[in-house]
C-alpha positions as CSV (number, residue, x, y, z in Angstrom):
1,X,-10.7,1.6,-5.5
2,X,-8.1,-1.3,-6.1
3,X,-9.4,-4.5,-8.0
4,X,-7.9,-7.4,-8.5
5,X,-9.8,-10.0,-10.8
6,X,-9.0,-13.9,-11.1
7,X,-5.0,-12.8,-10.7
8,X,-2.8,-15.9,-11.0
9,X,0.8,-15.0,-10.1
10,X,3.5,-18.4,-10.4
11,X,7.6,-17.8,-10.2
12,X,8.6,-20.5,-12.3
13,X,6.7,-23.8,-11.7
14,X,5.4,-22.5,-7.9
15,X,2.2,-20.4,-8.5
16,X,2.0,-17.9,-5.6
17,X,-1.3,-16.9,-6.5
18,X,-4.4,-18.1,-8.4
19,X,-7.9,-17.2,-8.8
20,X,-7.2,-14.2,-6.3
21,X,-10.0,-11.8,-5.9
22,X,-10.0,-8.2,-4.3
23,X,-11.6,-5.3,-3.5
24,X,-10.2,-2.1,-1.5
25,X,-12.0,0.9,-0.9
26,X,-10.6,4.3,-0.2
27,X,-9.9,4.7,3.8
28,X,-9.6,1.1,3.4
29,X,-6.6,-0.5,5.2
30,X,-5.3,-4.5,4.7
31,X,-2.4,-6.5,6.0
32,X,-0.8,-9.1,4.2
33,X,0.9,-11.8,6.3
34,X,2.3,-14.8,5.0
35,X,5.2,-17.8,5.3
36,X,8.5,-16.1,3.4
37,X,7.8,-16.8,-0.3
38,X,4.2,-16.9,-0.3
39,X,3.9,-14.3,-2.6
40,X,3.8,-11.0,-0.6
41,X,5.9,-9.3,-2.4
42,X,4.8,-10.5,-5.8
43,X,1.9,-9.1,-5.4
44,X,2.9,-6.0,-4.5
45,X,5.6,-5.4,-7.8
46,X,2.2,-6.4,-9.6
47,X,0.6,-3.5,-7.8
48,X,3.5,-1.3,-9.2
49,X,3.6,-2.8,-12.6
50,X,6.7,-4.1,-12.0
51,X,5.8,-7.9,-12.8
52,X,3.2,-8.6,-15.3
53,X,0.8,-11.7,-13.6
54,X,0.1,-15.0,-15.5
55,X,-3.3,-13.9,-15.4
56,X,-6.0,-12.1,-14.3
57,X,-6.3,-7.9,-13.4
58,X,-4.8,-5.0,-11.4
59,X,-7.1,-2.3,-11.6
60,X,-6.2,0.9,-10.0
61,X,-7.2,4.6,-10.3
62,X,-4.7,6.4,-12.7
63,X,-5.2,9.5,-10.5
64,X,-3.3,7.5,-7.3
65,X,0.3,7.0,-6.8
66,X,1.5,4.1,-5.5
67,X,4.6,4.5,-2.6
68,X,6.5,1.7,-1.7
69,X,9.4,1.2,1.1
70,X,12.1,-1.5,-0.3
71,X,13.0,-4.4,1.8
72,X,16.5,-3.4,2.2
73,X,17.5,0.6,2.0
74,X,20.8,1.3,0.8
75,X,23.5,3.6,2.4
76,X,23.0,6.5,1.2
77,X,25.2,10.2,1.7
78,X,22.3,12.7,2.6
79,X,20.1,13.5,5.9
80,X,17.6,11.6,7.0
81,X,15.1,15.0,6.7
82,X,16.0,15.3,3.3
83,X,15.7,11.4,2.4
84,X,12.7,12.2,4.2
85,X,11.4,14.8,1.5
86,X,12.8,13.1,-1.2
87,X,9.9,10.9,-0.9
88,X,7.7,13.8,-2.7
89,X,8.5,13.4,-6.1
90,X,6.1,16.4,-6.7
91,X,7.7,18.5,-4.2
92,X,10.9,18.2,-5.2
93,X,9.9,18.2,-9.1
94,X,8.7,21.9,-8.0
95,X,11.4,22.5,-5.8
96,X,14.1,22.4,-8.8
97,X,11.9,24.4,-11.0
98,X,11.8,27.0,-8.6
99,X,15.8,27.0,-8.1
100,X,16.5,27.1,-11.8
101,X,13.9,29.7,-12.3
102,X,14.0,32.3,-9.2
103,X,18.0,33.5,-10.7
104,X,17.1,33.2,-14.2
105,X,15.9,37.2,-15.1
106,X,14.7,35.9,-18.6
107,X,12.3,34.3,-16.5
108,X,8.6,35.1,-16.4
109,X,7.5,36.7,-13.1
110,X,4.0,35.0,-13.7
111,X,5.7,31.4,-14.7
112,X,7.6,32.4,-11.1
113,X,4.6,33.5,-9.1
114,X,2.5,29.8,-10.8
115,X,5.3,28.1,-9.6
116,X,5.1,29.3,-5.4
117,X,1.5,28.9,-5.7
118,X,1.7,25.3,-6.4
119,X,4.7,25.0,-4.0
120,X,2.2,26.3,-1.3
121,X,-0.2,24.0,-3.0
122,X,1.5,20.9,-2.4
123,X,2.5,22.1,1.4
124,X,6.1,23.0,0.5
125,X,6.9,25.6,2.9
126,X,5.2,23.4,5.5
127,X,7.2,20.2,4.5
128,X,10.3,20.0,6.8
129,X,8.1,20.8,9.4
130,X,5.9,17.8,8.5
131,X,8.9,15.6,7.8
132,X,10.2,15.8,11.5
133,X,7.3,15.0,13.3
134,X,7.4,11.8,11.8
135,X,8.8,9.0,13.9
136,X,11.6,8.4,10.5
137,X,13.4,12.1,11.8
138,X,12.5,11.3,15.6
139,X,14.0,7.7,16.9
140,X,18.1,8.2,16.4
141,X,20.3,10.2,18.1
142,X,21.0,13.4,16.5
143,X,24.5,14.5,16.0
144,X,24.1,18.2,16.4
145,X,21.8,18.6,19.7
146,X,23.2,15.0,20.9
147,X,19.6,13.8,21.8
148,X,17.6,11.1,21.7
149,X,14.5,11.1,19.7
150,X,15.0,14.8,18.0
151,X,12.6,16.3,15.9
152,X,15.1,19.0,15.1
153,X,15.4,19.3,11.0
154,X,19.4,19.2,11.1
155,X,21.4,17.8,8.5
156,X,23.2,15.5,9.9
157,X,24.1,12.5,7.4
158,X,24.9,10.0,10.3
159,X,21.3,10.4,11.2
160,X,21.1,8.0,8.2
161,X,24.1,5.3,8.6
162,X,22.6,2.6,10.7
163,X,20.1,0.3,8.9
164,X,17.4,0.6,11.3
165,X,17.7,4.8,11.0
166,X,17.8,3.8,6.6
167,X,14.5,1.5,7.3
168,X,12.9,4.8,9.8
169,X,13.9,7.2,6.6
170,X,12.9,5.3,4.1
171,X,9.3,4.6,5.6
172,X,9.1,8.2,6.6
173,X,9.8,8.6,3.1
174,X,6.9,6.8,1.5
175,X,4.6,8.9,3.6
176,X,5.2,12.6,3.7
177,X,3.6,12.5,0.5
178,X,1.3,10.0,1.2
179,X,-0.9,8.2,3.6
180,X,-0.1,4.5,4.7
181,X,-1.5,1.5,3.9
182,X,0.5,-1.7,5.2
183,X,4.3,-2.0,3.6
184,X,3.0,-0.4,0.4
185,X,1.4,3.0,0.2
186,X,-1.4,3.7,-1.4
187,X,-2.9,7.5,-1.9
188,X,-5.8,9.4,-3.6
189,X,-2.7,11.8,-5.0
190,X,-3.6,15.5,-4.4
191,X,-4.9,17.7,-7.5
């Protein structure tokens, strides 16, 4: 579970948050609405230890990842299915082991044969079929079969250009690995 304890977070003289308190459970899901800088986002670079609070404590599980979508997503030069998959850090850690091992004949065949099982493991040879059933692969119109809301796992970068098909990919990004849990992600991180 996430705690937070007494967690004072200020950005220069404004405190954004003090005395805050918190408890989420596993399964649990929150929102967190508020007026632009009343600490939203604050609170969740403390959640991914990228601000250190004034005071009080972040407590989460070292066994759970923590996924986050970005306000604004750059351009990038890559499909939207594999921006998609780029989002398993795990997967594609695997992924390039596999690709400098499999030509490598120095190579152990067990060290090769470890390294499918634990692709298979973490769903690799299911994950561009996973990827494009998410809505991320399913709202723009596809280059290549010129249709709207394809699921087809083409490679088509201009499925990426606009920023609403970059916010779609990058969201779709946070959770092929992951399950959602309001902007920020939040998962019990498979063994």
């Amino acid at each position: 579970m996430i705690r937070i304890t007494n967690l004072t977070i200020a950005r220069g003289a404004k405190r954004l948050l003090e005395g805050a308190s918190l408890t989420v459970h596993p399964g649990h899901k929150l929102g967190i609405v508020g007026a632009n800088g009343s600490g939203k986002s604050s609170l969740f670079a403390a959640l991914r230890n990228e601000l250190i609070p004034d005071a009080g404590s972040i407590d989460i599980p070292a066994a759970w990842t923590i996924a986050h979508v970005a306000q604004e997503t750059p351009p990038v030069a890559t499909s939207a299915l594999d921006y998609v998959l780029d989002g398993d850090a795990e997967l594609r850690s695997i992924e390039q082991a596999l690709a400098a091992a499999e030509p490598d004949p120095a190579h152990s065949g067990e060290a090769l044969a470890d390294l499918h099982h634990r692709f298979e493991i973490v769903g690799g040879y299911s994950a561009p079929a996973r990827a494009a059933t998410l809505p991320a692969l399913r709202s723009p119109r596809c280059s290549c079969c010129a249709t709207w809301g394809c699921a087809c796992p083409c490679s088509c970068p201009e499925r990426v250009v606009c920023g609403g098909a970059r916010g779609r990919a990058a969201h779709g990004s946070c959770m092929i690995g992951t399950m959602p849990m309001a902007s920020c992600v939040l998962q019990h991180r498979r063994a």
